[in-house]
MINUMAR-708194 format. One record per residue (C-alpha): x negated, y negated, z; residue number from 1; residue in one letter. Coordinates in steps of 0.05 Angstrom, whole numbers, padded with zeros to 5 digits. Each point is the difference from the previous one (the first is absolute). Example, Ala and Ser with C-alpha at 12.3 -4.5 7.8 and 13.67 -1.06 7.14 Angstrom:
REM residues 2
LUMNU       X       Y       Z  seq  type
LUMNU  -00246   00090   00156    1     A
LUMNU  -00027  -00069  -00013    2     S
REM end
This chain:
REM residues 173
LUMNU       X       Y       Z  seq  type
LUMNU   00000   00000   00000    1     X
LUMNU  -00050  -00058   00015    2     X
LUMNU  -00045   00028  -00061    3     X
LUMNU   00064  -00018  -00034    4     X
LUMNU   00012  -00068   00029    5     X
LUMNU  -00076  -00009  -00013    6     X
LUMNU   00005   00011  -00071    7     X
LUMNU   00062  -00035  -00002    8     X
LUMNU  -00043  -00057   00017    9     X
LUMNU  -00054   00005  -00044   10     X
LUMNU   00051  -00005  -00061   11     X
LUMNU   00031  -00049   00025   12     X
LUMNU  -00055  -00050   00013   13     X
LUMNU  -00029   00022  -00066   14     X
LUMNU   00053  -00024  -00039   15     X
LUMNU   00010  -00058   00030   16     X
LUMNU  -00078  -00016  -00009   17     X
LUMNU   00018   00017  -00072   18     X
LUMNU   00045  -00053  -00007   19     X
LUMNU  -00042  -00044   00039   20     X
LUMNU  -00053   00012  -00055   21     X
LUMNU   00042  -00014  -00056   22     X
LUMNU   00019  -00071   00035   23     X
LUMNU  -00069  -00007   00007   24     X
LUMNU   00002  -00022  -00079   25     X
LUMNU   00048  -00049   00010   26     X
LUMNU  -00038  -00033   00054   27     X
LUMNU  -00063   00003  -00025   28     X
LUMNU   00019  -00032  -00073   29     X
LUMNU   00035  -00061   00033   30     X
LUMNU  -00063  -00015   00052   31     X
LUMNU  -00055   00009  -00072   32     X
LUMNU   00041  -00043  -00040   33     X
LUMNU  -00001  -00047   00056   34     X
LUMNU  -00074   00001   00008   35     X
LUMNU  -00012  -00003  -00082   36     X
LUMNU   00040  -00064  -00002   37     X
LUMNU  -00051  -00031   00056   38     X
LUMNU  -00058   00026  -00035   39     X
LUMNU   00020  -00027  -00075   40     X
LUMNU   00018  -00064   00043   41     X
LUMNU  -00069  -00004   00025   42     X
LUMNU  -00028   00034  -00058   43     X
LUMNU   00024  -00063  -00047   44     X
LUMNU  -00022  -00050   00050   45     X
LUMNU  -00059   00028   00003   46     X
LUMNU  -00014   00011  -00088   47     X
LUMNU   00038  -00061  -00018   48     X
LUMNU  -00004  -00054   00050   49     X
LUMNU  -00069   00022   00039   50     X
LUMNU  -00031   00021  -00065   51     X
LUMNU  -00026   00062   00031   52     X
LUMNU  -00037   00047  -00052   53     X
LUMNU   00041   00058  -00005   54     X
LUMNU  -00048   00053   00034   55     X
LUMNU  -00007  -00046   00057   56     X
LUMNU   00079  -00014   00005   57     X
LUMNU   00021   00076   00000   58     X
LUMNU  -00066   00015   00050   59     X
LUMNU   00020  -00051   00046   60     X
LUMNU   00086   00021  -00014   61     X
LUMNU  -00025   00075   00014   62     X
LUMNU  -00017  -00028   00067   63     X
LUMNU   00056  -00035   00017   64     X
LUMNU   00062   00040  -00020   65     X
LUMNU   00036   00065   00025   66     X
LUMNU  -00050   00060  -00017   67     X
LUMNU   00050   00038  -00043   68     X
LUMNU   00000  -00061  -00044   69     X
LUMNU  -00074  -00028   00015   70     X
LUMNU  -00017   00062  -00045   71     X
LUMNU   00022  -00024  -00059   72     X
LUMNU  -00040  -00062   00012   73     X
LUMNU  -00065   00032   00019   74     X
LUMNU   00005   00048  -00056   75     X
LUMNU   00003  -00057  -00051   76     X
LUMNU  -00057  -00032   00033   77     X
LUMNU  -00033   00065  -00011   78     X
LUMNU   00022   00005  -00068   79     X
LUMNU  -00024  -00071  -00020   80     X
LUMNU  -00070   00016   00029   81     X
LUMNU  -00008   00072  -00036   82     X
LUMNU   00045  -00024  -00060   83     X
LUMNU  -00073  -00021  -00041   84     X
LUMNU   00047  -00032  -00052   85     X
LUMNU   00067   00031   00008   86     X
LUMNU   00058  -00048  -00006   87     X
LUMNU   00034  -00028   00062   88     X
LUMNU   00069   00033  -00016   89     X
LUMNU  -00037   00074  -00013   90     X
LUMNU  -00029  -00009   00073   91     X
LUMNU   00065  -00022   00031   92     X
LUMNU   00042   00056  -00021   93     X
LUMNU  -00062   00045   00019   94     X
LUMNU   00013  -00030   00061   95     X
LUMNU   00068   00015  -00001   96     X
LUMNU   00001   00067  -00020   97     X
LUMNU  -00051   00008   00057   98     X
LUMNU   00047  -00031   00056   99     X
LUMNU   00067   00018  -00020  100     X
LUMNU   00006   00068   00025  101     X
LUMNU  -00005  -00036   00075  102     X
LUMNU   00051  -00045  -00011  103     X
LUMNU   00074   00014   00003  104     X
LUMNU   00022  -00044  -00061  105     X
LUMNU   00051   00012  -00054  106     X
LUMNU  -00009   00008  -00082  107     X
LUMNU   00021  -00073  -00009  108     X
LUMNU  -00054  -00025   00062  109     X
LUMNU  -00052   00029  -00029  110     X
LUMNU   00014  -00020  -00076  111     X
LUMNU   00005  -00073   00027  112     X
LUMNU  -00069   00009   00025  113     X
LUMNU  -00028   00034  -00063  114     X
LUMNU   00029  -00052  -00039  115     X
LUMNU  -00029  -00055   00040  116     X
LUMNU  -00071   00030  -00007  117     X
LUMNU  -00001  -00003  -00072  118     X
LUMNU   00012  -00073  -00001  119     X
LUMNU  -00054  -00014   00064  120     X
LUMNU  -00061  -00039  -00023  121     X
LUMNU   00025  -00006  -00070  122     X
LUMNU   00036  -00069   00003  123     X
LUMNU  -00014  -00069   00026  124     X
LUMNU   00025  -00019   00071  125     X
LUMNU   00066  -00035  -00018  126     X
LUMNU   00020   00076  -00035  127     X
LUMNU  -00034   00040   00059  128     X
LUMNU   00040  -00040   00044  129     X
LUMNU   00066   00022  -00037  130     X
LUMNU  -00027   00064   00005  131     X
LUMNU  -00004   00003   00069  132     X
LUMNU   00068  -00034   00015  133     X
LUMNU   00037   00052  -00050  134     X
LUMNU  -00033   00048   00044  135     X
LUMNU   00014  -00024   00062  136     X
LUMNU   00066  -00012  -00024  137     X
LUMNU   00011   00071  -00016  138     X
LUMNU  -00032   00034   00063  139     X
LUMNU   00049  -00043   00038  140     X
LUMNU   00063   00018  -00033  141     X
LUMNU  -00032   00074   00010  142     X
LUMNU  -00013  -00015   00077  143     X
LUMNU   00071  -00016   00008  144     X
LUMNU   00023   00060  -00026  145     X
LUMNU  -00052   00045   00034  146     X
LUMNU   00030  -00041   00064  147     X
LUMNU   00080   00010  -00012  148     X
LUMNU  -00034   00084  -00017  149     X
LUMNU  -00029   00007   00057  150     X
LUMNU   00070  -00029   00050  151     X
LUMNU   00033   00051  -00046  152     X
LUMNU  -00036   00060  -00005  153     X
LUMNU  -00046   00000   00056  154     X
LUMNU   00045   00009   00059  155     X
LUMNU   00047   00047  -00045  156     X
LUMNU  -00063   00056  -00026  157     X
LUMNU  -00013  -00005   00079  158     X
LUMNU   00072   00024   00012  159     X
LUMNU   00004   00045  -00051  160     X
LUMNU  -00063   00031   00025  161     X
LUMNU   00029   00006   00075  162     X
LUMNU   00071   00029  -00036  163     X
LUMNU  -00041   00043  -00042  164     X
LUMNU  -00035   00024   00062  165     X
LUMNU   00063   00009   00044  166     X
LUMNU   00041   00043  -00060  167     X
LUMNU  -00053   00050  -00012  168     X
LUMNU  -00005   00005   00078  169     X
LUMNU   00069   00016  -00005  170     X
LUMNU  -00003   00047  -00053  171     X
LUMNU  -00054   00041   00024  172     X
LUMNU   00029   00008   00076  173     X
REM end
């Protein structure tokens, strides 16, 4: 009987760390998109207004931003350095590739970054500023949805995980 209630339990706190898992995502997508928008904020003060070379602007981003998204930064940096001639938009979506599997970002997120890398370094200020606000623009609208996702969804895949966990204790008793 109590190796029963035992292994009632374990299923039961299993799926309900299952569903705290999946709302994990939800979480995690809103609080990145959060810290990508201060980091692009930061990162066009720094290229744009501070005139910051670019390795030194990602170098000094990588160390001021959230480490899930400081990699991106660093690896560019890197990139740059080892790049011996590459252009700036082949090392950004190096970059990308290279930080994106961290990062809990949708198709659309990551498209918006990919296409903002093609146009980095290419264009005079005045267009590298629109670049950054269409950017910014877009990771906000993003952010707000990643925010009304994660009031949604998180709480419920938490709750579905604890109901999950309570029926199959049922069922198997």
């Amino acid at each position: 009987m109590i190796i029963q209630w035992i292994g009632a339990l374990c299923v039961f706190f299993s799926a309900t760390l299952v569903g705290k898992l999946k709302a994990k995502v939800f979480i995690h997508r809103h609080e990145d998109l959060r810290y990508l928008i201060i980091a692009f904020t930061w990162f066009e003060t720094a290229l744009i207004e501070r005139r910051l070379p670019l390795i030194k602007a990602c170098y000094e981003l990588g160390e001021r931003v959230n480490e899930r998204i400081a990699s991106l930064f660093i690896q560019m940096a890197k990139e740059l350095e080892d790049g011996h001639g590459k252009a700036v938009a082949h090392c950004w979506n190096q970059a990308l590739q290279a930080s994106s599997p961290s990062w809990y970002f949708q198709k659309m997120e990551l498209l918006a970054l990919q296409t903002f890398g093609e146009t980095l370094g290419g264009t005079n200020r005045q267009d590298q500023q629109l670049q950054f606000q269409l950017l910014l623009e877009q990771l906000m609208l993003a952010e707000k949805e990643a925010y009304l996702d994660e009031q949604r969804f998180a709480k419920m895949y938490t709750r579905l995980g604890m109901l999950l966990g309570i029926s199959l204790v049922i069922i198997l008793m």
